[in-house]
C-alpha positions as CSV (number, residue, x, y, z in Angstrom):
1,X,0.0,0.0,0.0
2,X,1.0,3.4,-1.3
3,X,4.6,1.9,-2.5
4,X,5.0,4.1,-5.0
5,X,3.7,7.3,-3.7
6,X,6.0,6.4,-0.8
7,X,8.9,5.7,-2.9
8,X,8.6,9.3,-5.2
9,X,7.9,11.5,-2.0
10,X,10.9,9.7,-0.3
11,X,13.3,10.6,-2.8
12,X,12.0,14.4,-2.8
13,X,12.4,14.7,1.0
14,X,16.1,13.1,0.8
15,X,17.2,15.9,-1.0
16,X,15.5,18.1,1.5
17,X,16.9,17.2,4.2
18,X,20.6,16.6,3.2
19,X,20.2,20.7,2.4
20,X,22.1,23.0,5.3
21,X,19.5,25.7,4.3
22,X,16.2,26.0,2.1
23,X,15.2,29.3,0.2
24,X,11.9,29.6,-0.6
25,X,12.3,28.5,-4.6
26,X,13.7,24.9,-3.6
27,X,10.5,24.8,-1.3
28,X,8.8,25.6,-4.3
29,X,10.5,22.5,-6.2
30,X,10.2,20.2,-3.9
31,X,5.9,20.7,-3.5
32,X,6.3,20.7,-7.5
33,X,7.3,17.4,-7.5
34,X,5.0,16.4,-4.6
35,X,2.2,17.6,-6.6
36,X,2.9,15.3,-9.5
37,X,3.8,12.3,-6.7
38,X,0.4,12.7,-5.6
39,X,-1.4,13.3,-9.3
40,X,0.4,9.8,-10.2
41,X,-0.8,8.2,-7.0
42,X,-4.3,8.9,-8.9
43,X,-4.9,11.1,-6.1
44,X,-7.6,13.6,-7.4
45,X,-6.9,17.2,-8.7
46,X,-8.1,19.3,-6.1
47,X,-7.6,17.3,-3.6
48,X,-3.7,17.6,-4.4
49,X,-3.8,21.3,-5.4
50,X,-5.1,22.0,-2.0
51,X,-2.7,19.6,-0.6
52,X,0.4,21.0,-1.7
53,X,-0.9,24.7,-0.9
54,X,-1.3,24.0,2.5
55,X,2.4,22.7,3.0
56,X,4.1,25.8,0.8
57,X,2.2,28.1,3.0
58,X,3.6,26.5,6.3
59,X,6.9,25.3,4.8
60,X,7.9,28.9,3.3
61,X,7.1,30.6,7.1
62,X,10.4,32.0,9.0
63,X,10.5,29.3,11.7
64,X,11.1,26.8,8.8
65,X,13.7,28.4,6.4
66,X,15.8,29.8,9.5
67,X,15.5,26.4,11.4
68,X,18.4,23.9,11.9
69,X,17.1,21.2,10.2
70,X,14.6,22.7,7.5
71,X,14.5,19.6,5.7
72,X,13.3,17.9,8.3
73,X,10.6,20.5,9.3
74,X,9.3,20.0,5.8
75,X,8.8,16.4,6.2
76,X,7.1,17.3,9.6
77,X,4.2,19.6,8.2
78,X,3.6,17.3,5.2
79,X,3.2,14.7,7.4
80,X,0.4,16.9,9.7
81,X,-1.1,17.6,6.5
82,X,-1.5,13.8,5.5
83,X,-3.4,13.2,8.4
84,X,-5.5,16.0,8.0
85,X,-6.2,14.8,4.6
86,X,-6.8,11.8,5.3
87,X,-8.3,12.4,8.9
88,X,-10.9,15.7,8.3
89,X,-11.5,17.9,10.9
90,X,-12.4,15.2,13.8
91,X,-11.0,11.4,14.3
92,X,-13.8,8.9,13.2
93,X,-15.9,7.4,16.2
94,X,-15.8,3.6,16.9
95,X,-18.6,1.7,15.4
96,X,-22.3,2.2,16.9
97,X,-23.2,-0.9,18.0
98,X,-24.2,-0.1,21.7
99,X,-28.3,-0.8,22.3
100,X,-28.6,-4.5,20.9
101,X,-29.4,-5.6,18.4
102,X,-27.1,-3.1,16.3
103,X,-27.8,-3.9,12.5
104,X,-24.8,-2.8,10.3
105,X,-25.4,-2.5,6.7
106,X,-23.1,-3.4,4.1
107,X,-23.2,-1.7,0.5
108,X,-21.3,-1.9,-2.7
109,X,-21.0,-2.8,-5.9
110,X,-20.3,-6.3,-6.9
111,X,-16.7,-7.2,-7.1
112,X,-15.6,-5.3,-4.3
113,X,-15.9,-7.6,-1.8
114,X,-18.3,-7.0,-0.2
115,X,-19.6,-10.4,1.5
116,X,-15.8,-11.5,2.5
117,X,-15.2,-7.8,4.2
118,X,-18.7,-8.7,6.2
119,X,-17.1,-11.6,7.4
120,X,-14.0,-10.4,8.1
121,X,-15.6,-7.8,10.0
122,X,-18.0,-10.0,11.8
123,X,-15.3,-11.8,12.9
124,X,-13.6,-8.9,14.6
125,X,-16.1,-8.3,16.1
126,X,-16.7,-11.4,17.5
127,X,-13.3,-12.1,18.5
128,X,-11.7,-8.5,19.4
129,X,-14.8,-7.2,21.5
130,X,-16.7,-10.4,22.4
131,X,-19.9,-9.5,20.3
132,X,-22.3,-12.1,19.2
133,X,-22.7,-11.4,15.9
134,X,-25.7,-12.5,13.0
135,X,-24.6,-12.7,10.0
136,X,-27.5,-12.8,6.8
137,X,-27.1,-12.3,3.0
138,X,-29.9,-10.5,1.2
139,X,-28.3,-11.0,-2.0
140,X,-31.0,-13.0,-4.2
141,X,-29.0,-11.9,-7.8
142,X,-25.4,-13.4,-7.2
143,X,-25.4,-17.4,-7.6
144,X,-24.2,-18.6,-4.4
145,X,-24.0,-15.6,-3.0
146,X,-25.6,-16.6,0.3
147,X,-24.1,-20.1,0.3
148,X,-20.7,-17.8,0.3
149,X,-21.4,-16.3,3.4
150,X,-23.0,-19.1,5.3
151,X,-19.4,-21.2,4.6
152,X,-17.5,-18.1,5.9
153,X,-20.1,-18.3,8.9
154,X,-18.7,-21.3,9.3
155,X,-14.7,-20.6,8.8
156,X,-14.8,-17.8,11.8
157,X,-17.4,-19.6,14.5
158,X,-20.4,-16.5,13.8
159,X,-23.7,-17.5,12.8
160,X,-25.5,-16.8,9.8
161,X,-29.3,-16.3,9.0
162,X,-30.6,-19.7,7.7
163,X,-31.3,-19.6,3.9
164,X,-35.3,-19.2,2.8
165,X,-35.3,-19.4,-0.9
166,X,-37.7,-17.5,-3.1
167,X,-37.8,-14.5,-0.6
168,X,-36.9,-11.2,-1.2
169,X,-34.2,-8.7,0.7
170,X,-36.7,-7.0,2.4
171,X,-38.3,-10.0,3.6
172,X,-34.9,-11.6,4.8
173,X,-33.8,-7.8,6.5
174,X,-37.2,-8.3,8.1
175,X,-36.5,-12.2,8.9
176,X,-33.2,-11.1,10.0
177,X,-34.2,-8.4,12.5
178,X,-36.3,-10.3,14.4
179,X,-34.2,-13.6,14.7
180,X,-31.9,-11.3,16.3
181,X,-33.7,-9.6,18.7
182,X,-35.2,-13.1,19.9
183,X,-31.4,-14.4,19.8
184,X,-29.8,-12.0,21.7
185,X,-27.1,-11.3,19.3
186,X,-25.3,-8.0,19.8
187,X,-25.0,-7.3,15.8
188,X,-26.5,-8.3,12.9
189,X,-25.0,-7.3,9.4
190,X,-27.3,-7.3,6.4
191,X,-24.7,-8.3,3.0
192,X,-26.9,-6.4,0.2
193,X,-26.6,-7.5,-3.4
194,X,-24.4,-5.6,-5.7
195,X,-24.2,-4.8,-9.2
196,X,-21.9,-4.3,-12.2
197,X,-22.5,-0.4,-11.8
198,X,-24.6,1.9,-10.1
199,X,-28.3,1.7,-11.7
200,X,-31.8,2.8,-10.0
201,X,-33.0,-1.3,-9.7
202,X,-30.1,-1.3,-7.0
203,X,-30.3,2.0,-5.1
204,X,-34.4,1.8,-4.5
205,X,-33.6,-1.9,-3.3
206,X,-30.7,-1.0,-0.7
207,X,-33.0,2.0,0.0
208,X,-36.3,-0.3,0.9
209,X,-33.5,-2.6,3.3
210,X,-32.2,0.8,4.7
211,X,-35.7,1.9,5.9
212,X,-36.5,-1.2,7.5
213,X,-33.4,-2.0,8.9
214,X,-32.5,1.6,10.2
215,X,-28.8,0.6,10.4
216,X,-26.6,2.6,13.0
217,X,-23.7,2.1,11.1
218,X,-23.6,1.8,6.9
219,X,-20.4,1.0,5.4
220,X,-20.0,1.5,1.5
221,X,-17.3,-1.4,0.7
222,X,-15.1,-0.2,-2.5
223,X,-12.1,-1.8,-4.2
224,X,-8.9,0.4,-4.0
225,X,-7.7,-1.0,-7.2
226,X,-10.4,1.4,-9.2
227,X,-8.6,4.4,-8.1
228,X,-10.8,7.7,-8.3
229,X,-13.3,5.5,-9.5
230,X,-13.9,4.4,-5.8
231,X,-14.2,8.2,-5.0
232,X,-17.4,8.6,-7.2
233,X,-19.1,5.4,-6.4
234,X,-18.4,6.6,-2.8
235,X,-20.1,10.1,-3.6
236,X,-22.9,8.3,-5.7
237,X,-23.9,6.1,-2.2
238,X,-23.9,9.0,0.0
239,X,-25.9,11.0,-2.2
240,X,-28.7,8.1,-2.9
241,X,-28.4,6.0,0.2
242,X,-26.1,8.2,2.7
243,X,-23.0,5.8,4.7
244,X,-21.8,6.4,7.7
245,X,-18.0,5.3,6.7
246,X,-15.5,3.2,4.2
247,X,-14.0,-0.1,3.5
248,X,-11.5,0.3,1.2
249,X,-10.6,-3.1,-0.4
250,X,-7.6,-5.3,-2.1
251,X,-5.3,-2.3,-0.4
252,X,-2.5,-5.1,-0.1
253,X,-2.4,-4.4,-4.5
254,X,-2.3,-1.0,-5.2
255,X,1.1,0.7,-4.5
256,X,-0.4,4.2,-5.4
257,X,-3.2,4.7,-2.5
258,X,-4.3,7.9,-4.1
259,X,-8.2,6.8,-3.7
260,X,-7.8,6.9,0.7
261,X,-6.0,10.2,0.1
262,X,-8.7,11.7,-2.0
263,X,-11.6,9.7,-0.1
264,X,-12.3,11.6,3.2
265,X,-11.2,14.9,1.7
266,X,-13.9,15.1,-1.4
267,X,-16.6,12.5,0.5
268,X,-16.6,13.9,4.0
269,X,-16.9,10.4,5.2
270,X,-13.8,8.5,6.8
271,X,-12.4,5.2,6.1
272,X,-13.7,2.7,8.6
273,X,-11.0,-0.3,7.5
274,X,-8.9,-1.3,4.9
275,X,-8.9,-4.8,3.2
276,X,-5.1,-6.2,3.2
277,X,-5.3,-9.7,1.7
278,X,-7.5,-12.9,0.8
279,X,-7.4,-14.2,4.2
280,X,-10.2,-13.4,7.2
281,X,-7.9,-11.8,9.1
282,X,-6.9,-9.2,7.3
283,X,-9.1,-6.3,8.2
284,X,-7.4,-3.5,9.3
285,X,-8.7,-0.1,11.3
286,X,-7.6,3.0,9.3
287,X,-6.1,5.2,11.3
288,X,-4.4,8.7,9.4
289,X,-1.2,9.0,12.0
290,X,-0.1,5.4,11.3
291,X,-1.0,5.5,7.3
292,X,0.8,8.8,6.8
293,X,3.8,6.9,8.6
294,X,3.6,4.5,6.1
295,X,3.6,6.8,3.1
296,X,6.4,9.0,4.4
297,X,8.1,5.8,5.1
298,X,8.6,6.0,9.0
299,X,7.3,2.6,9.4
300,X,4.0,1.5,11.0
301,X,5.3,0.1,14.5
302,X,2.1,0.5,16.3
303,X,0.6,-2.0,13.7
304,X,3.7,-4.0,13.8
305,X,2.8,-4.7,17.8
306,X,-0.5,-5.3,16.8
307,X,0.4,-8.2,14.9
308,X,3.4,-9.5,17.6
309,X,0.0,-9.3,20.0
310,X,-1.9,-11.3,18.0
311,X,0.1,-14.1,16.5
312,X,2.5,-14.5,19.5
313,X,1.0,-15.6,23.2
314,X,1.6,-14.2,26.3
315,X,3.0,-17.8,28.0
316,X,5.0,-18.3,24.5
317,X,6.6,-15.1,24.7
318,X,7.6,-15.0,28.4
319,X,9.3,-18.9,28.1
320,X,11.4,-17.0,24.9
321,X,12.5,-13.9,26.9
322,X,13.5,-16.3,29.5
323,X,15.9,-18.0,27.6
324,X,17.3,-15.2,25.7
325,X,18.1,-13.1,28.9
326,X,20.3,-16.7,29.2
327,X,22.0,-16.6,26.3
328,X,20.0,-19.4,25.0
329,X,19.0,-19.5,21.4
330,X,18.9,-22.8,19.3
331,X,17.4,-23.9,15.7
332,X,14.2,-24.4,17.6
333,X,13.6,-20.8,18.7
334,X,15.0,-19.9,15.1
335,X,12.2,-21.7,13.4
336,X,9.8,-20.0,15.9
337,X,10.7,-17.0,15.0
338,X,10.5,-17.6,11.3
339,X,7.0,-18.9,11.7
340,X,6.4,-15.5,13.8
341,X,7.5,-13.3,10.6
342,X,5.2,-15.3,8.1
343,X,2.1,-14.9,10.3
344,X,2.8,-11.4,10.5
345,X,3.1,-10.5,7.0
346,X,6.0,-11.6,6.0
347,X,9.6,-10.3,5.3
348,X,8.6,-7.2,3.5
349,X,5.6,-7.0,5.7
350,X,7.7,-6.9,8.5
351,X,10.2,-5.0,7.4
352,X,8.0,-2.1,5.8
353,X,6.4,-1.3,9.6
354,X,9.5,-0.9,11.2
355,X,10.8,2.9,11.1
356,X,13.8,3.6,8.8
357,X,13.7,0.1,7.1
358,X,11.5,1.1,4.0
359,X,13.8,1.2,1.4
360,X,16.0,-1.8,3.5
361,X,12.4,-4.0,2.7
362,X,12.5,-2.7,-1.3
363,X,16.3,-3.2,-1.4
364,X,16.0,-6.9,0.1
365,X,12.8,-7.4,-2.5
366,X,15.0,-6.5,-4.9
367,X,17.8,-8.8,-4.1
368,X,15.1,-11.6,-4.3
369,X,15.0,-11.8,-0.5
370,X,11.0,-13.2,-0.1
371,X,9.1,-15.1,2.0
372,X,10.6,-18.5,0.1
373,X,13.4,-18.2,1.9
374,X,12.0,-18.4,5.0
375,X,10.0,-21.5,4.4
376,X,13.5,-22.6,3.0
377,X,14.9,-22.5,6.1
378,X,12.0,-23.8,8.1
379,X,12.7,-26.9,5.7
380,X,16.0,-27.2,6.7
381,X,15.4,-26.8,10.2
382,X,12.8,-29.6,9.9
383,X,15.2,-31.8,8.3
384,X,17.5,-32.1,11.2
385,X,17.3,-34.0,13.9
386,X,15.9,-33.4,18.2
387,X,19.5,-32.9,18.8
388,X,20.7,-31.0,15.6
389,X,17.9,-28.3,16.8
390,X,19.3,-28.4,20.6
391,X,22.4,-28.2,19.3
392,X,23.5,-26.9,16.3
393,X,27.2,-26.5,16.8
394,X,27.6,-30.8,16.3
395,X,26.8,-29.8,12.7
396,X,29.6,-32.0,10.4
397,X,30.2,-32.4,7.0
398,X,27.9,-35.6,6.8
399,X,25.3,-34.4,8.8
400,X,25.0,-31.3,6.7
401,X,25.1,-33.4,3.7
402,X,22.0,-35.3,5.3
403,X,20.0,-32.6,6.4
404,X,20.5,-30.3,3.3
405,X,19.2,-33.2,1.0
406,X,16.4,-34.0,3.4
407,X,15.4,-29.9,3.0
408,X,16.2,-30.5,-1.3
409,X,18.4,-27.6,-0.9
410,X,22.3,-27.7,-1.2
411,X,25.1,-27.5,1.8
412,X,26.0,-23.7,1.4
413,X,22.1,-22.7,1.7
414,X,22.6,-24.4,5.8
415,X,26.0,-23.0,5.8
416,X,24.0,-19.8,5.3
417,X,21.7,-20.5,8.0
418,X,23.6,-21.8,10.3
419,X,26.3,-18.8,10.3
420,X,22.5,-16.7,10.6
421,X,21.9,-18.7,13.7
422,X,25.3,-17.3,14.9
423,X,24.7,-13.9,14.4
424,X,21.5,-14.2,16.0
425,X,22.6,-15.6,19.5
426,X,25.3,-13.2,19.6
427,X,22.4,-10.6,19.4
428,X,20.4,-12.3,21.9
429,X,23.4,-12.8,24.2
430,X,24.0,-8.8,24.2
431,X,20.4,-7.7,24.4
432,X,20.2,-10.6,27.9
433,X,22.8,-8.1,28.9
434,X,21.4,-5.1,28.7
435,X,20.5,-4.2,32.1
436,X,18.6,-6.1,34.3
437,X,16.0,-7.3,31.8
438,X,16.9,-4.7,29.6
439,X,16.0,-3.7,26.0
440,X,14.8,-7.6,25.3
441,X,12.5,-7.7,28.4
442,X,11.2,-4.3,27.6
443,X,10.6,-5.8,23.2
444,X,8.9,-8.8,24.9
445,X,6.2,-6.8,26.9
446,X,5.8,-4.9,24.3
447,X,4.5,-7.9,21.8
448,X,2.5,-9.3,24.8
449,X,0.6,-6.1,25.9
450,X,2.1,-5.4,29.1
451,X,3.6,-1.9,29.7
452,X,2.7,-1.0,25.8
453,X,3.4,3.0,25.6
454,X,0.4,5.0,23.6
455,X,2.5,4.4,20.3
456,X,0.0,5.8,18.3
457,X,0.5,9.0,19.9
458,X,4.2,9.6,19.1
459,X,5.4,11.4,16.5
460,X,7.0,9.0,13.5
461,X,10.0,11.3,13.6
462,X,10.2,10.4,17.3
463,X,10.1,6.9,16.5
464,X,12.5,7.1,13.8
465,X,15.1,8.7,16.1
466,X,14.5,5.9,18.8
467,X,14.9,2.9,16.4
468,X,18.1,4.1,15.3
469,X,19.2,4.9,18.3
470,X,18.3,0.9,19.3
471,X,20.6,0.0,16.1
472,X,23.3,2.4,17.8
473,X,23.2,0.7,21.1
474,X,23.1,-3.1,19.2
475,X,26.6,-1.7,16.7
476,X,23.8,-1.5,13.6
477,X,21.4,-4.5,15.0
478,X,18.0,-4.7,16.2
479,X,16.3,-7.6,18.1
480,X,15.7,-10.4,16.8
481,X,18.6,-10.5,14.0
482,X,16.2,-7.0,12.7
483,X,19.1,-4.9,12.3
484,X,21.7,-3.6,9.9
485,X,24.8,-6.9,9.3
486,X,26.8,-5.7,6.1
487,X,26.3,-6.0,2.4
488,X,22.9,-4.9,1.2
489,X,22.2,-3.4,4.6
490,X,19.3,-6.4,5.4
491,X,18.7,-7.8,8.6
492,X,21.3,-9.7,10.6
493,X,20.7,-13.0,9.0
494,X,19.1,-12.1,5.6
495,X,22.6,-10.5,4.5
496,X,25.2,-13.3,2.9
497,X,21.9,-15.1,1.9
498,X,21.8,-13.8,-1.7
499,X,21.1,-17.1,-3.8
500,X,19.7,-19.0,-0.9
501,X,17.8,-22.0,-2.5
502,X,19.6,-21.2,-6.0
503,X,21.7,-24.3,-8.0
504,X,25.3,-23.4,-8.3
């Protein structure tokens, strides 16, 4: 998400801020060249015009071009502006499903995803804030359309409204209603059909739903992939139906973004989540401080926590700080960790949330560092033996000959991983030392919940600073074999592995 964009604005605010001073015309220049960043982004005329006049007017003030660091000023106020484009005037409210039952509905035009965002949802918020969610499909058009959702009913644990064939949506929002009043469900989400394009046939029937339904919450679904196209389907349903917010879809394949930076700002309505991938989990909640992180390429390391508090439990990750703090670290906790990145997005996933590592993740894409080469070395991990994983150091010739075989992969690609096994307990090994529980206790609490600072608050700048101040204190290495080891600059551990899995 917003790859590009990120990439172009990157490259102008380098230049910025390796400047001692800045006159007026290279601030000028530089909001030239963000104008046309954002205009390639697909981000919408005005909403760019307006954009880049609001920065010039701060940027060109005295406090900026007689500051120490200008540069960096610059990149400041276009990152206040980002989240007041993207933001409005007020943050959005949570959802309004207080008063039971809450119906929710769900709008959009076929193809956005629609039904798979309602689950998705409906799983959230099942399993995040312990609603008891109904879920029912009033989509009589689509073939299988409500054979879909009752199977994704199924896949997350929440309970859909039992199929009645031959009736019609307002029958099943009626149907629906009143199974969950007498259920006691918390929320009920009404999936309405879609079309190809926005004709009168659909509008008066998502109207008739609306009315009976009276949702407190209507959220237009839209696919980001369409660009400003999203924009005017967006203005189309507010005008006709009115939504209360935005689910921007398939976000996870569109490395321009300009449709969430023109969305709030021309609509008026904020974007409630954005759709990251296939899979049911991945739903997240737009919020403008972290996404203009993202684009300015500070990282996103209040999502990155998230993740760690999801995917990693609490028992799990005290039983891991323990050993570290001891110096312990074999092919066992390895492969843990491993597993840990790939439930959490990924190398580049990874790698694109932590501040200052943005162009580290598109240099290591580059190189042809992916995700195989993680499962590569899960492989080889999994072809060695109880006491190979214990012990990794008993490692001989014939064993590795064995193991790499077992793995289908040759003897240098676990030479590879076994000198990043190395780096990676040495890291460990300082981090134990770092005070009394130290840096590692304090990364640890962190992914588990406990003593979490408000990250989301911070400046990114701020964050920036401390992460490179954590690669200072580690000689250019951050937990977890995250940091700086030579060559391309990669992660301890990903350097020296160019043509990992590769024939000689």
């Amino acid at each position: 998400m917003f790859e590009s964009l990120s990439e172009r604005l990157g490259g102008v605010f380098e230049r910025l801020t390796k400047q001692g001073a800045l006159t007026e015309a290279d601030v000028s220049t530089a909001m030239r060249e963000v104008r046309v960043a954002l205009l390639e982004a697909d981000v919408s005329l005005p909403v760019a015009r307006d954009f880049v006049a609001a920065v010039q007017k701060r940027a060109v003030g005295q406090e900026v071009l007689k500051s120490v660091t200008p540069g960096q000023l610059v990149v400041k106020i276009v990152h206040d502006e980002l989240i007041q484009v993207l933001e409005g005037e007020d943050e959005p409210e949570a959802l309004k499903i207080d008063n039971p039952p809450a119906p929710i509905l769900m709008v959009g035009l076929q193809g956005s995803g629609k039904t798979t965002t309602t689950a998705k949802l409906a799983r959230r918020l099942s399993e995040r804030e312990g609603k008891r969610v109904l879920m029912a499909s009033l989509d009589t058009n689509r073939p299988a359309a409500m054979e879909q959702l009752a199977i994704l009913g199924q896949q997350i644990g929440v309970d859909t409204l039992p199929i009645v064939k031959g009736e019609s949506a307002v029958q099943i929002a009626k149907r629906a209603k009143s199974q969950a009043t007498l259920g006691g469900y918390d929320v009920y989400m009404l999936d309405t059909a879609g079309r190809l394009h926005i004709d009168e046939v659909l509008m008066d029937e998502v109207q008739a739903v609306r009315d009976i339904a009276q949702p407190r919450e209507t959220l237009l679904v839209v696919d980001g992939l369409t660009g400003q196209d999203a924009v005017n389907v967006a203005t189309e349903f507010e005008d006709k139906v009115g939504i209360s917010g935005v689910v921007l879809t398939r976000m996870d394949g569109d490395g321009r973004g300009g449709a969430a930076l023109s969305m709030r700002a021309i609509t008026g309505k904020p974007i409630r989540f954005v759709g990251m991938g296939e899979k049911i989990d991945a739903l997240e909640t737009f919020e403008a401080r972290r996404i203009a992180g993202r684009i300015l390429g500070m990282g996103d390391i209040v999502s990155l926590v998230e993740k760690a508090q999801a995917t990693i439990e609490a028992e799990q990750a005290e039983r891991m700080m323990k050993r570290f703090q001891k110096g312990l670290f074999n092919m066992n906790d390895l492969r843990m960790q491993l597993e840990q990145m790939l439930k959490m997005g990924g190398m580049q996933g990874v790698m694109g949330m932590m501040p200052g590592m943005g162009k580290m993740a598109k240099a290591a894409e580059d190189a042809g560092f992916d995700d195989k080469i993680l499962r590569q070395q899960i492989a080889l991990i999994n072809s060695m033996t109880k006491k190979e994983r214990a012990n990794p150091q008993i490692m001989q010739a014939s064993r590795k000959r064995r193991v790499a075989a077992g793995a289908g992969l040759e003897v240098t690609d676990l030479n590879r991983l076994l000198k990043m096994h190395r780096q990676m307990s040495d890291t460990m090994k300082k981090l134990g030392k770092m005070g009394k529980g130290g840096m590692l206790k304090q990364a640890m609490r962190a992914m588990t919940g406990k003593g979490m600072p408000d990250l989301g608050k911070m400046d990114p700048a701020q964050m920036e600073e401390a992460a490179r101040a954590m690669q200072d204190k580690m000689g250019g290495k951050l937990p977890g074999g995250l940091g700086g080891a030579g060559g391309l600059d990669l992660p301890a551990g990903l350097s020296g592995l160019g043509g990992f899995g590769k024939k000689k």
